[in-house]
N, C-alpha and C positions, 0 to 999 in steps of 0.2 A: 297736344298739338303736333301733328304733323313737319316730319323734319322737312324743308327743304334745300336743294343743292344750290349754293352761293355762284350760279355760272353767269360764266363772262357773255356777253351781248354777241349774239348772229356774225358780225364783222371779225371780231374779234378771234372767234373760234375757227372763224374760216382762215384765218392768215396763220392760225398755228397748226392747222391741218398742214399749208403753204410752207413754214418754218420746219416742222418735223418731216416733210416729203425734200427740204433741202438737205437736212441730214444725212440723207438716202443718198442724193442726186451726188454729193461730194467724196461719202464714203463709197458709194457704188466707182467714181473716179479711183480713188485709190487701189481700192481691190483689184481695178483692169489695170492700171499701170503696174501691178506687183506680180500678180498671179501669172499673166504670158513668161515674164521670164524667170520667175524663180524658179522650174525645173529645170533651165538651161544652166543656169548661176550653179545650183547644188551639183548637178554631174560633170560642168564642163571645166567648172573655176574650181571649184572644193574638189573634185574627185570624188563625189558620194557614188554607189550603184545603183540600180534601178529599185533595187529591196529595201536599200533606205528609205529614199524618195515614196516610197511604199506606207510604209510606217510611218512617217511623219506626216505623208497627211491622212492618212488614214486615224492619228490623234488627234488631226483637227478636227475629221469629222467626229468622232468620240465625244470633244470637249464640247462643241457645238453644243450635241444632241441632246448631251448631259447638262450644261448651265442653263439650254432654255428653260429649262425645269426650274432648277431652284432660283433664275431671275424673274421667273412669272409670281415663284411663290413670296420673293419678294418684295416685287412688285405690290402684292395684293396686302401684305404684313405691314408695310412701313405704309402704303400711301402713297408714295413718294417715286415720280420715276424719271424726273432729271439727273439725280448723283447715278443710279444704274446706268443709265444710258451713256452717261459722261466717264464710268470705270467702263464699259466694255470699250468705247472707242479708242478710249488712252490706251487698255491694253492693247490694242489691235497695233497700234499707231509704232507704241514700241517693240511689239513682239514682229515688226517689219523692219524699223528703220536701222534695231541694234544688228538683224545680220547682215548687215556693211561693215561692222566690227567683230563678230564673234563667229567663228570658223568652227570648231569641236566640234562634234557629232553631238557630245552632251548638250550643249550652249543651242545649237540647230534645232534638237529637238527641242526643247525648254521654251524656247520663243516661238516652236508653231503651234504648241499647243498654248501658251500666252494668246497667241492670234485668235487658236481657235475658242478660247475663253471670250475674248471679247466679242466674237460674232456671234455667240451663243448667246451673253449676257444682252445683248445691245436689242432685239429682236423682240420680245414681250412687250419691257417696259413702251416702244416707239406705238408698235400696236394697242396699245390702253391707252396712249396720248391720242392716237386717230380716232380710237371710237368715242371716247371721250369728247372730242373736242366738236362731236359732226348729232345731230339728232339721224333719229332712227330713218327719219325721210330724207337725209341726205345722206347717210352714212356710206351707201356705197359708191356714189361722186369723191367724197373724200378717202375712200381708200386706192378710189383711180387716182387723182389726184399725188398721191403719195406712189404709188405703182409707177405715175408714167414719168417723176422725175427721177425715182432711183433707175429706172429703163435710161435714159436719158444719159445718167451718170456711164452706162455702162458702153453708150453709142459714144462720148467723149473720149474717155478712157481710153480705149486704145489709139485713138486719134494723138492723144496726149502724150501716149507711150513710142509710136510713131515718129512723131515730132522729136522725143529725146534720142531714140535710135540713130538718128538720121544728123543729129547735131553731136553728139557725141561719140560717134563711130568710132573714130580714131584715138578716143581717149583708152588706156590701159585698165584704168579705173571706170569704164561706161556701168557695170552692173553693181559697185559702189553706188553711184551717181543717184540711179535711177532706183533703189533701193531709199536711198535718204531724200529724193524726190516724195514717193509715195507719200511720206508725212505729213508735207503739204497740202494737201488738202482734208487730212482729218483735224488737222489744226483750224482750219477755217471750220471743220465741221462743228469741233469745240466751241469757237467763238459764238456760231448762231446757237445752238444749245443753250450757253451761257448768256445770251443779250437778249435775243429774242421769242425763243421758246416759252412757253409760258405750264405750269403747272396744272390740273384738271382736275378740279375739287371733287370730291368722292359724295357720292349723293347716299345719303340713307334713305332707304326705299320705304314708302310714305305707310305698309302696314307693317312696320317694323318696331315690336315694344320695345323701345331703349330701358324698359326700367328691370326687364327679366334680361338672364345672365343667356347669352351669346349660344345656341346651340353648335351642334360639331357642323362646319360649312361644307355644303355637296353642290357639285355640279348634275344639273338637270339630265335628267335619264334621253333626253333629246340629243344634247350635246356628244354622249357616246353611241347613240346610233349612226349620228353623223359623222364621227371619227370613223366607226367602223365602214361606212359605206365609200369616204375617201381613203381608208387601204386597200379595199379593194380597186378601186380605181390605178392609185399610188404603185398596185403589185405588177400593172401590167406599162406602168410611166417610167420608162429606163430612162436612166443618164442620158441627155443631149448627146454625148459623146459617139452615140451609135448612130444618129441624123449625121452626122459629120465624116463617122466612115461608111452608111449608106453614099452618101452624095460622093466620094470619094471614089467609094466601088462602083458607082457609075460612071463614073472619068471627070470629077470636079478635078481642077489644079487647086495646088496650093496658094495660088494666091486668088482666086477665086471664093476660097473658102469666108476668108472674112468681111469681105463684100455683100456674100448672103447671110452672113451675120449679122451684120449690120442692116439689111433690109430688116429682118428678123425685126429686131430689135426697136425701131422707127415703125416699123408700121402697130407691137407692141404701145409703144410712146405711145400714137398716136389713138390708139382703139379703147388704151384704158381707162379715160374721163367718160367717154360717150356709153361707152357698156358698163360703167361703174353707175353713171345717171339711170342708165337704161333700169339695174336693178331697182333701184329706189323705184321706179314706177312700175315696170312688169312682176318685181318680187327677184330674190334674191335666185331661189331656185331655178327655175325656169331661164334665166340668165346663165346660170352652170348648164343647163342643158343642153345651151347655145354652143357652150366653150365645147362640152366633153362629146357633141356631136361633130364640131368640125377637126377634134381630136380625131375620131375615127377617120375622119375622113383623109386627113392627113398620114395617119397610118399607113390606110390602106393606098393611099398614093405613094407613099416611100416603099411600097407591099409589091407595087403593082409597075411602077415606072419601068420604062427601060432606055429613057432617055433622061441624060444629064440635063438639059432645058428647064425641065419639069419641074428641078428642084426649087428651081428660085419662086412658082408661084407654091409650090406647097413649105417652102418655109416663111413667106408672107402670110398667106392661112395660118400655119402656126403659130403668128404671132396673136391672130382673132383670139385663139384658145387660151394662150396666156390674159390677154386683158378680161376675158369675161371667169376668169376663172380665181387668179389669186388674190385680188383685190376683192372680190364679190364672196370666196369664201367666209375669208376673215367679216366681213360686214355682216355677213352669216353668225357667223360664232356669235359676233357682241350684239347682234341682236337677241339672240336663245342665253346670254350668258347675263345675270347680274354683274354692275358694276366693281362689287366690290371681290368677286369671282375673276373677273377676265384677265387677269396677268398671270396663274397658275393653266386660267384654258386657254391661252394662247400659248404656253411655253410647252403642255402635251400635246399640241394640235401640231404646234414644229418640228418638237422632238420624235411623235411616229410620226409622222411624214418622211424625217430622216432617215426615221430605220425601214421603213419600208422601202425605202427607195434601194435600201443595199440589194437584198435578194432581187428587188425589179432587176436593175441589174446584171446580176448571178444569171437570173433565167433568162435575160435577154441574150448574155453574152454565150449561154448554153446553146440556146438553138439556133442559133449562127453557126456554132459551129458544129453543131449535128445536124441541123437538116437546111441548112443555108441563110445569104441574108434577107430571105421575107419572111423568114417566119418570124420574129421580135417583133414586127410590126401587125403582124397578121394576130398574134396574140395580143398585141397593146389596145388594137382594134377592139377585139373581142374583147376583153375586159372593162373597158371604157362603155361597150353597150351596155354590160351587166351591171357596170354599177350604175349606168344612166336608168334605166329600169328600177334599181331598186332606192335611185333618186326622187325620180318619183312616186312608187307607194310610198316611201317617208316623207315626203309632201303631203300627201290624199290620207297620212296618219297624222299627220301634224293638222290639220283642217279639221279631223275627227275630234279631236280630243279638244280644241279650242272652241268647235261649238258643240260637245255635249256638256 
């Protein structure tokens, strides 16, 4: 007889899509209350140098890249992805609040790479609770769904961080403060976790013989052509951080800048339930080709500006490309991915994404400063065609093989 999965009723699955996208929305709070001023905190208060500050987080990004990996493999080993999710957030939660208390350079490093453990670890297992909890024809609603409240978290956040600036100005101790604040709300993130989260039964797949012994488990020859075709995309997607000194090097002020941030961001919120829906009907891909076309186009508008005006509608459009893209991937993934698969391919799908982002990067900040600032864009452009191209022949192969 045919195994089937013990899942919970339509209602049910939707409010824990709802619960696991609050996870986001409060953790994503913490990370923006912590993140603006911990480089101020390490050089101004500690005395660290810029090569410190270097190094530490450059271990977060390390520990990241590294625990998506073995919390996906976990993920998929035990089953199990409420205690993951609830150790990476703890960690996160301490490896912030304790430097209010611990100065040393040792102690400094020790708790950002703690940090960067828990961000690593937290990330798989939440992804198997969304694909999990949504059928294949909603699934990419529910990962908008989940996309536009951690967005959400990250438009409050500094609002929140604001608000303590502003009331604790005068105190000696304000980046104490606002350090043992951050906790705050992963503690509440704790409690939804623990109350209302619910677990996602693991479905054994209906021609699957339970009575022969377990072959060695592979991820589908689909799944790495689609990895390959978003590094290539990935190689020409640099760090935000270059939109910010574009718009800069056009005569943005600094208080200007978070303003378009924050549009960013909101019009993100806003675009990624409607294009997350959209895929579930037009199809997952054709959806990314929406995002990685108004990528170019964004590009080549930050390529081609030469009025500061300009930026605020091309970091609006930018936000188009984020909703149809990182929620619509992963919907991607755990649709090509079996169930009892998808915590180890969600943890290599984060992990290169991360490493490819370094050299984006590297090459963006190269040609800046060898042949000025449009060409990072001019290149980001062009790459984003080529991988939209070969987006779609791995579509039009993916069609082949389903119906020969």
């Amino acid at each position: 007889m045919e195994a089937k999965p013990n899942n919970p009723p339509a209602p049910a699955r939707s409010k824990n899509v709802f619960f696991v996208g609050l996870l986001s929305f409060f953790g994503g709070i913490s990370q923006d209350i912590f993140s603006p001023v911990l480089p101020i905190y390490l050089t101004t208060v500690l005395g660290f140098d810029k090569a410190f500050v270097g190094i530490a987080e450059g271990l977060v990004t390390a520990s990241v890249n590294i625990f998506k990996i073995l919390a996906g493999w976990f993920s998929d080993k035990f089953k199990k992805q409420k205690p993951i999710i609830f150790a990476g957030y703890f960690f996160s939660m301490v490896g912030r609040a304790l430097l209010a208390f611990f100065t040393g350079a040792g102690a400094v490093i020790g708790l950002r790479a703690l940090d960067g453990i828990g961000k690593g670890v937290k990330d798989p297992p939440k992804n198997v609770l969304i694909a999990g909890s949504a059928t294949k024809e909603t699934r990419g609603k529910s990962f908008g769904i989940a996309r536009m409240l951690d967005t959400l978290g990250s438009v409050a956040g500094p609002l929140i961080l604001f608000l303590l600036l502003y009331l604790l100005q005068e105190s000696a101790s304000l980046y104490h403060y606002v350090l043992l604040f951050s906790a705050v709300p992963i503690l509440i993130t704790l409690f939804v976790l623990v109350t209302k989260v619910r677990e996602v039964p693991h479905a054994t797949p209906a021609n699957t013989d339970t009575t022969k012994p377990a072959g060695k488990k592979k991820l589908p020859r689909s799944f790495f052509l689609f990895l390959f075709i978003i590094v290539v995309f990935t190689l020409g997607n640099s760090s935000d951080a270059f939109l910010i000194l574009r718009a800069k090097n056009l005569g943005f002020t600094l208080l200007e800048l978070p303003l378009v941030i924050a549009l960013f961001n909101l019009v993100y919120a806003a675009a990624a339930v409607p294009f997350g829906s959209l895929s579930d009907k037009i199809g997952r891909i054709p959806t990314m080709l929406i995002g990685w076309f108004a990528y170019a186009l964004v590009y080549l508008g930050f390529a081609l500006s030469a009025h500061a005006s300009l930026i605020w509608l091309l970091y609006g459009f930018y936000g188009v490309y984020y909703a149809t893209n990182e929620g619509v991937a992963k919907a991607f993934l755990a649709d090509m991915v079996e169930t009892e698969y998808r915590g180890r391919a969600f943890g290599i799908y984060g992990t290169t994404i991360g490493l490819a982002t370094l050299p984006a990067s590297f090459f963006a900040g190269f040609l800046w400063d060898k042949f000025g600032p449009q060409m990072p864009f001019y290149f980001g452009a062009v790459m984003a065609a080529i991988a939209a191209i070969l987006l779609f022949l791995f579509s039009r192969h993916l069609k082949h093989t389903q119906t020969a």
